[in-house]
TIVOTOR-955669 format. One record per residue: residue number from 0; residue in three letters; x, z, y of N, C-alpha, C, O in turn. Coordinates in pm, 1 decimal. Each point is the difference from the previous one (the first is absolute). Layout:
TIVOTOR-955669
[rec NUM; "ALA"; [X; Z; Y]; [X; Z; Y]; [X; Z; Y]; [X; Z; Y]]
...
***
This chain:
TIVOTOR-955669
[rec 0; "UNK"; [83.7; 0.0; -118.2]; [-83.7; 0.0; 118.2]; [88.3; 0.0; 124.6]; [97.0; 73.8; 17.4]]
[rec 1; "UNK"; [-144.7; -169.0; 69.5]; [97.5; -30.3; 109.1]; [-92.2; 111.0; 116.7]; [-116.0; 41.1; 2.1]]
[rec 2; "UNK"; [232.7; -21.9; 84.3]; [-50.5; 71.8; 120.9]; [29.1; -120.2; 120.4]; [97.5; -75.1; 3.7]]
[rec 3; "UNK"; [-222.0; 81.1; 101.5]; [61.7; -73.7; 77.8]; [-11.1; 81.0; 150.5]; [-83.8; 84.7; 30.8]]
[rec 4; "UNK"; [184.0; -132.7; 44.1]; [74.7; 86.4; 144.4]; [-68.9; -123.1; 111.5]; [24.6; -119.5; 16.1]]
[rec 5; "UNK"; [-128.3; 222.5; 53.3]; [-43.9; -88.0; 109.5]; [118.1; -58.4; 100.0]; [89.7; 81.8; -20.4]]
[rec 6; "UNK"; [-48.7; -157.2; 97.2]; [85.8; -31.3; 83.6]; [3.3; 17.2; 117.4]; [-118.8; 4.1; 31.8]]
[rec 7; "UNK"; [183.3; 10.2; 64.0]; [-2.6; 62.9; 150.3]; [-115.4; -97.4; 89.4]; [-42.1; -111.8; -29.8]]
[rec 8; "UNK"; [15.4; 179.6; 124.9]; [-106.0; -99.5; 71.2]; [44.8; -144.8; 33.5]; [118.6; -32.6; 4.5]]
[rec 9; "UNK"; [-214.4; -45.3; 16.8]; [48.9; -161.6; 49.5]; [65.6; -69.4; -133.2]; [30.0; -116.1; 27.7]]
[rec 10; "UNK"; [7.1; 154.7; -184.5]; [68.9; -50.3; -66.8]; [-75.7; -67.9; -119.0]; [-72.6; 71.5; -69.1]]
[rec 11; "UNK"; [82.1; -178.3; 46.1]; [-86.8; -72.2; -64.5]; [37.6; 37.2; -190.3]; [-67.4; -44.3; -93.0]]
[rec 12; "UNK"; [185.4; 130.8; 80.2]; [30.3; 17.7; -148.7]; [-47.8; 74.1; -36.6]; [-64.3; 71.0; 77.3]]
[rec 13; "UNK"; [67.0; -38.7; -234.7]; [-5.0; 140.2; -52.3]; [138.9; -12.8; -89.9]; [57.9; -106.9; -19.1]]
[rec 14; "UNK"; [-12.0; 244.5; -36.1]; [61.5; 32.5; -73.8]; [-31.5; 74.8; -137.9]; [-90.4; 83.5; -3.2]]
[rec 15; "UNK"; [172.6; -116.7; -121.2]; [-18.0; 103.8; -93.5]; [89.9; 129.1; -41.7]; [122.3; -13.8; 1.8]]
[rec 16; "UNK"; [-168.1; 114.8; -32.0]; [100.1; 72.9; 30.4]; [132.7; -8.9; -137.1]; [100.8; 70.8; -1.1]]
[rec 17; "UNK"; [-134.5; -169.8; -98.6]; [98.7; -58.5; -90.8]; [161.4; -66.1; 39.3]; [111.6; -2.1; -51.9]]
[rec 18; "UNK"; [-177.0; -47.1; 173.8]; [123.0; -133.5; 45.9]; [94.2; 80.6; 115.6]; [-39.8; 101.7; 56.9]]
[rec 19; "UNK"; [125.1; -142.3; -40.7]; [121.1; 44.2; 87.1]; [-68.5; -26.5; 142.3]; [-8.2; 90.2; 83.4]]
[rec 20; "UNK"; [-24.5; -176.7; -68.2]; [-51.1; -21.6; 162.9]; [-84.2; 81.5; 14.6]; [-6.1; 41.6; 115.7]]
[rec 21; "UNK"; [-97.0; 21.3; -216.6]; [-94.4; 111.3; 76.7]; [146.9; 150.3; 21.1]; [16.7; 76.2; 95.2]]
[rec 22; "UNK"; [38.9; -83.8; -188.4]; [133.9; 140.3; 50.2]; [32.5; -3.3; 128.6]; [-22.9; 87.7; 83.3]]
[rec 23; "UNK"; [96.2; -227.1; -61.6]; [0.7; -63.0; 143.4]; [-134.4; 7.3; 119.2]; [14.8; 8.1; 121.9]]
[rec 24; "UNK"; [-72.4; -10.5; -154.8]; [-112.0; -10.1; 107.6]; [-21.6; 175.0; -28.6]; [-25.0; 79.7; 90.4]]
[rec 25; "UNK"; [37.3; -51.2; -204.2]; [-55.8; 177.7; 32.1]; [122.1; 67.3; 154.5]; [-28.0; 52.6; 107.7]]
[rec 26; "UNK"; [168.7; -92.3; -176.6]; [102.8; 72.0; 59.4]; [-21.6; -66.5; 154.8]; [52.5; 46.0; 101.4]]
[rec 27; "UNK"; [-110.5; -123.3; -104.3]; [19.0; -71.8; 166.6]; [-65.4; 58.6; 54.3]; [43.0; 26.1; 112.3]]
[rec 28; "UNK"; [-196.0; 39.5; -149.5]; [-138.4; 42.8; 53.3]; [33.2; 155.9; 50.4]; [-34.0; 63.2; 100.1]]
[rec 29; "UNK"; [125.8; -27.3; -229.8]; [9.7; 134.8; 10.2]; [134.4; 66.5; 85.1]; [-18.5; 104.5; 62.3]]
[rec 30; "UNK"; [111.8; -148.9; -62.2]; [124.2; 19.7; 91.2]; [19.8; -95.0; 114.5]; [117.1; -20.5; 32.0]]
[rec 31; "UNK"; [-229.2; -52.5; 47.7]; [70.0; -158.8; 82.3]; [36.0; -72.1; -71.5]; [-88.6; -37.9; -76.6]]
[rec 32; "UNK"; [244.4; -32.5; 50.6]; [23.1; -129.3; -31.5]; [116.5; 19.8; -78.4]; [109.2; -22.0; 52.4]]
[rec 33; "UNK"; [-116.7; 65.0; -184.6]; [120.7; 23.0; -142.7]; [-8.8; -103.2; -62.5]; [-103.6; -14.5; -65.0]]
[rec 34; "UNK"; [227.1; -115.7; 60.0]; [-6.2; -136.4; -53.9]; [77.3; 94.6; -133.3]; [-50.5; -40.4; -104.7]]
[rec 35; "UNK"; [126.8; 121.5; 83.5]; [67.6; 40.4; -107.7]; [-82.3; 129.0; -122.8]; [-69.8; 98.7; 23.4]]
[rec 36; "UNK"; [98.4; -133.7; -98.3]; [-71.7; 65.7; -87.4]; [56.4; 142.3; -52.9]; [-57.8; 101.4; -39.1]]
[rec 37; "UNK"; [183.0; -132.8; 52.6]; [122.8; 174.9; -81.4]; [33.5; -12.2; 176.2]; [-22.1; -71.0; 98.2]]
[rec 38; "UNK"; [97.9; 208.2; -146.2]; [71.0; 31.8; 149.8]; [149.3; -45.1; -44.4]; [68.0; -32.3; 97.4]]
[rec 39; "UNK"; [-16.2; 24.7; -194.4]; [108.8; -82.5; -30.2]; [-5.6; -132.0; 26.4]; [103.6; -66.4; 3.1]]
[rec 40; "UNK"; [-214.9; 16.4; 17.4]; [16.3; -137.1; 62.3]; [14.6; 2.8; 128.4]; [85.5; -83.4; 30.0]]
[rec 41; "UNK"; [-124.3; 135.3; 57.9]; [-24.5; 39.1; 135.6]; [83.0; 80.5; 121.6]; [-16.9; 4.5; 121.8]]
[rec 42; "UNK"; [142.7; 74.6; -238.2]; [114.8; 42.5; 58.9]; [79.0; -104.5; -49.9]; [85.4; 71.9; -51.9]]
[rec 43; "UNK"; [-39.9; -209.4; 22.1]; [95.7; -70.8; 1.8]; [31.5; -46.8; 109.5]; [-77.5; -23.7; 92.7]]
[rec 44; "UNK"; [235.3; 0.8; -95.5]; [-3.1; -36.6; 216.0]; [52.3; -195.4; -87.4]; [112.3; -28.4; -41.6]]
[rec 45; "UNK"; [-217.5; -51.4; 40.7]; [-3.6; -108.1; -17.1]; [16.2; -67.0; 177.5]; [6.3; 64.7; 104.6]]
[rec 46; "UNK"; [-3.7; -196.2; -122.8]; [46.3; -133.0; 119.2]; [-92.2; 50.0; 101.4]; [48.6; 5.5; 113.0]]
[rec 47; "UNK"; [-131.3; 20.4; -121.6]; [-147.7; 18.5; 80.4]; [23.2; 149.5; 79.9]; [-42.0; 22.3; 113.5]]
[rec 48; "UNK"; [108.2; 62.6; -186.6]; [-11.8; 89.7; 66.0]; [177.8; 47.7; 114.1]; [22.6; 82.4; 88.6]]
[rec 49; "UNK"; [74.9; -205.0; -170.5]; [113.4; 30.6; 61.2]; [31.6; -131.0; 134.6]; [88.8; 6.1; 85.0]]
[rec 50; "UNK"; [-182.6; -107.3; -100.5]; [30.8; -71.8; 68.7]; [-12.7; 6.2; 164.5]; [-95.3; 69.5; 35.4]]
[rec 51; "UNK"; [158.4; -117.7; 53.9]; [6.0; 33.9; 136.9]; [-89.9; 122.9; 5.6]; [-119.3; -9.3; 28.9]]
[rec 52; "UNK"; [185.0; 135.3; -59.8]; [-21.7; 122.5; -23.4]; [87.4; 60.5; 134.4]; [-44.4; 82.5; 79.9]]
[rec 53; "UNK"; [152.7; -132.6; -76.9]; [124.4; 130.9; 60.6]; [-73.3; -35.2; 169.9]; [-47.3; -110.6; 26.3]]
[rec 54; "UNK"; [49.8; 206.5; 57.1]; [-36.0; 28.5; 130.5]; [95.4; -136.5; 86.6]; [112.1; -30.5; -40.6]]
[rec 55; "UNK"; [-167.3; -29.6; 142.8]; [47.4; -91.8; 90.2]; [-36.1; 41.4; 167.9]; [-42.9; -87.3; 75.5]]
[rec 56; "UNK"; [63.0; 213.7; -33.2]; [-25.6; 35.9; 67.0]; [115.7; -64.3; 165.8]; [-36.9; -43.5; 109.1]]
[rec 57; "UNK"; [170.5; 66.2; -163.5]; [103.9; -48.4; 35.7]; [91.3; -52.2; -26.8]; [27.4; 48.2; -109.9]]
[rec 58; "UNK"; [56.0; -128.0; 136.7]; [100.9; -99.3; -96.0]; [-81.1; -167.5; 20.0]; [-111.6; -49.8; 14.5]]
[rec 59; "UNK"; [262.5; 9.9; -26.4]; [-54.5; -193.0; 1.1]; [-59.0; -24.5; -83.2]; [6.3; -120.0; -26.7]]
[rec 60; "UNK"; [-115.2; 219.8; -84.8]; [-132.1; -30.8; -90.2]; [-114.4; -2.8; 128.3]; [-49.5; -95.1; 60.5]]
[rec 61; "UNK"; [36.9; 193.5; -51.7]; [-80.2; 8.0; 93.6]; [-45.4; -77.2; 137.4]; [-111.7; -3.4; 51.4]]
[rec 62; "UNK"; [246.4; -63.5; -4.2]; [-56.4; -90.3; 123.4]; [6.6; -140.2; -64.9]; [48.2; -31.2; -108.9]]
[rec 63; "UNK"; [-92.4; -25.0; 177.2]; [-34.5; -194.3; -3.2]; [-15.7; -99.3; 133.4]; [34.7; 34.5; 113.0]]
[rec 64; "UNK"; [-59.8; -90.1; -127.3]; [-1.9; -99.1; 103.7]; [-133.1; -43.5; 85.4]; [-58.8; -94.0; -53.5]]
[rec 65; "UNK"; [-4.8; 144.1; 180.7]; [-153.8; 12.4; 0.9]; [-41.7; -116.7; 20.0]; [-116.6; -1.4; 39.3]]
[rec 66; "UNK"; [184.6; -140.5; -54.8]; [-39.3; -159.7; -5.3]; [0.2; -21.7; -173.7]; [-108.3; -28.4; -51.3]]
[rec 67; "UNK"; [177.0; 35.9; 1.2]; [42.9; -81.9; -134.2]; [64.7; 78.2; -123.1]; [87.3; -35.3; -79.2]]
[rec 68; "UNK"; [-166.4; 163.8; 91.4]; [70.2; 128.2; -54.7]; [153.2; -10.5; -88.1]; [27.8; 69.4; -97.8]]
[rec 69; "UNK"; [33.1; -141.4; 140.3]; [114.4; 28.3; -81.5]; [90.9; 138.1; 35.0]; [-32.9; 78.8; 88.7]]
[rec 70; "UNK"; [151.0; -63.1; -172.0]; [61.5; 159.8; 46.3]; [120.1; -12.3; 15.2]; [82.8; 91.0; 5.3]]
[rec 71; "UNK"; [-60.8; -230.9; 4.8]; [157.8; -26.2; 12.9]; [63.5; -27.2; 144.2]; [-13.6; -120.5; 21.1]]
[rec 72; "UNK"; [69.0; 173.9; 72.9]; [51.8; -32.8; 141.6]; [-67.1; -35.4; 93.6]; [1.2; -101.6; 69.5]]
[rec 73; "UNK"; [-101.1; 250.9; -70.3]; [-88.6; 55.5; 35.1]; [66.6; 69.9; 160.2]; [71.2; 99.9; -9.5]]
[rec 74; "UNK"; [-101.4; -162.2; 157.8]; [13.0; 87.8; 110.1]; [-123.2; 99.6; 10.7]; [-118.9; -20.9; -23.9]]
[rec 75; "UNK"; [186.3; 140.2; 68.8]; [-97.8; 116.6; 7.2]; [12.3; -34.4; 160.1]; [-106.7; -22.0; 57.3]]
[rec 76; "UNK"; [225.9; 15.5; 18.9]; [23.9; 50.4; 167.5]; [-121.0; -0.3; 43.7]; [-94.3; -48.3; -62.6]]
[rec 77; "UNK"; [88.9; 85.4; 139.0]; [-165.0; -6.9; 129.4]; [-176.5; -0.6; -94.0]; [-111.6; -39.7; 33.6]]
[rec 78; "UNK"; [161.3; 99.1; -147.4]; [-122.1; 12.4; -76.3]; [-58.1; -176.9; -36.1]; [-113.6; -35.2; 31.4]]
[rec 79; "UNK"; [167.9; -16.2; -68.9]; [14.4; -172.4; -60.2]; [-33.7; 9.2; -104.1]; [-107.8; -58.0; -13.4]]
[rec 80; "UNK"; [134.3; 92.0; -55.1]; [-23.2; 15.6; -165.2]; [-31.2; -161.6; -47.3]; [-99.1; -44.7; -57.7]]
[rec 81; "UNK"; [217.0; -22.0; 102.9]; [-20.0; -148.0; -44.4]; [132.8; -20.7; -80.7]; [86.2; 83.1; 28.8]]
[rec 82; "UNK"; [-45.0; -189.5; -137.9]; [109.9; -48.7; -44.4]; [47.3; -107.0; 100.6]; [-63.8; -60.4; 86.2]]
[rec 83; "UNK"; [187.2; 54.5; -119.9]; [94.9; -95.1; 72.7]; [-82.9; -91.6; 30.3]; [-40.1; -7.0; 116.1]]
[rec 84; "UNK"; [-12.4; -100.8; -231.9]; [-59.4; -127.9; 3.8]; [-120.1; 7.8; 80.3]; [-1.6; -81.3; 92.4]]
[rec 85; "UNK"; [-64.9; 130.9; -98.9]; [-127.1; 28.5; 98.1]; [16.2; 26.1; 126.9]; [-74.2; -36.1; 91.3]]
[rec 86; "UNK"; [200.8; 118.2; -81.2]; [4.9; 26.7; 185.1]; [50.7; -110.7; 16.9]; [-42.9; -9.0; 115.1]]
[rec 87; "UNK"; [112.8; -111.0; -132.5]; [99.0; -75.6; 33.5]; [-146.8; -86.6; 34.9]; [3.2; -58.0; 108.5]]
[rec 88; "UNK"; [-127.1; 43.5; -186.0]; [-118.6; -126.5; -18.2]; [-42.2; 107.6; 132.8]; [63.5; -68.5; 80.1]]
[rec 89; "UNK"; [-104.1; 150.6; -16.1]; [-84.3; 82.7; 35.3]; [68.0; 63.1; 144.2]; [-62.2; 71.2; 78.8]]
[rec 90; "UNK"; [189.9; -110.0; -64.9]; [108.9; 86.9; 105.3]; [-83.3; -69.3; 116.0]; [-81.2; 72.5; 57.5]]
[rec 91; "UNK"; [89.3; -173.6; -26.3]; [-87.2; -37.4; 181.4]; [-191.8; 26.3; -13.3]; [-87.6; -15.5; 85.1]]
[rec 92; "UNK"; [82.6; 44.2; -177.8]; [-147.1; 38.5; 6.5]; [10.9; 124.1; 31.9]; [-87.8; 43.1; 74.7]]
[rec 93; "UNK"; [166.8; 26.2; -107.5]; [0.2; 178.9; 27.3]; [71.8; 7.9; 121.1]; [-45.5; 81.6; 80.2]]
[rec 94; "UNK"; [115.0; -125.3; -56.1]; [63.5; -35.3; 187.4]; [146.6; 37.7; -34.8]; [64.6; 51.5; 91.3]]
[rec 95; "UNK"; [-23.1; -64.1; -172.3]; [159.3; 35.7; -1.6]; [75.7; -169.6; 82.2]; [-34.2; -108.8; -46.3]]
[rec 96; "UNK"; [93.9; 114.5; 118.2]; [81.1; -134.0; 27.6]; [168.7; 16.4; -42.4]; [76.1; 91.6; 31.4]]
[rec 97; "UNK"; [-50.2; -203.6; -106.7]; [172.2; 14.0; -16.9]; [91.1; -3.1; 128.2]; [-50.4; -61.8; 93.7]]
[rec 98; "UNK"; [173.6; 115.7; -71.1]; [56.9; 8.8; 120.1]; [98.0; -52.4; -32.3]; [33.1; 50.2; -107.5]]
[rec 99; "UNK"; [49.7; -138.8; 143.3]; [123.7; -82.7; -9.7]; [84.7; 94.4; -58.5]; [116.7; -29.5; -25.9]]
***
C-alpha cells in the first residue's frame, strides 16, 4: 500500500513516499532547500564550494578596468580606473591633452 504526500501549494505533482524524490521533496519542505541526502555528502569542500571562494576585497583581483574590465595595466591616478588601452581610445574625451 502506497502512501501518497500532497505537494506544496501551486505544484502540479504528487509524490510517493517509496521513491527518493518524495525524501527529496520531504527534506526540502522540512529544512528549506537540502539537495544532499547524508551530511557526508554535504561537508565535502568539492569545485562548487572552493571556487572563486578566497576574499577580493584588495589586490589586482579585485580591481578591473571600468570600460573593458580587463586587470592588466590598469591606471588608478585621479580615480580612472581605466587600462592603458582605453585611456589612450578615451584620453581627449576625458580632457587630458599631450604636452610636447
Amino acid at each position: 500500500m502506497q502512501q501518497f504526500i500532497q505537494p506544496l501549494e501551486g505544484s502540479t505533482q504528487s509524490f510517493t513516499t517509496g521513491s527518493t524524490s518524495a525524501l527529496r521533496f520531504l527534506c526540502a519542505g522540512a529544512f528549506g532547500f537540502l539537495p544532499f541526502q547524508r551530511s557526508s555528502e554535504r561537508d565535502k569542500m568539492g569545485h562548487q564550494q572552493l571556487y572563486w571562494s578566497h576574499p577580493r576585497k584588495f589586490g589586482q583581483g579585485s580591481r578591473s578596468c571600468r570600460v573593458c574590465s580587463n586587470r592588466h595595466g590598469l591606471i588608478r591616478k585621479y580615480g580612472l580606473n581605466m587600462c592603458r588601452q582605453c585611456f589612450r581610445q578615451y584620453a581627449k574625451d576625458i580632457g587630458f591633452v599631450k604636452l610636447d
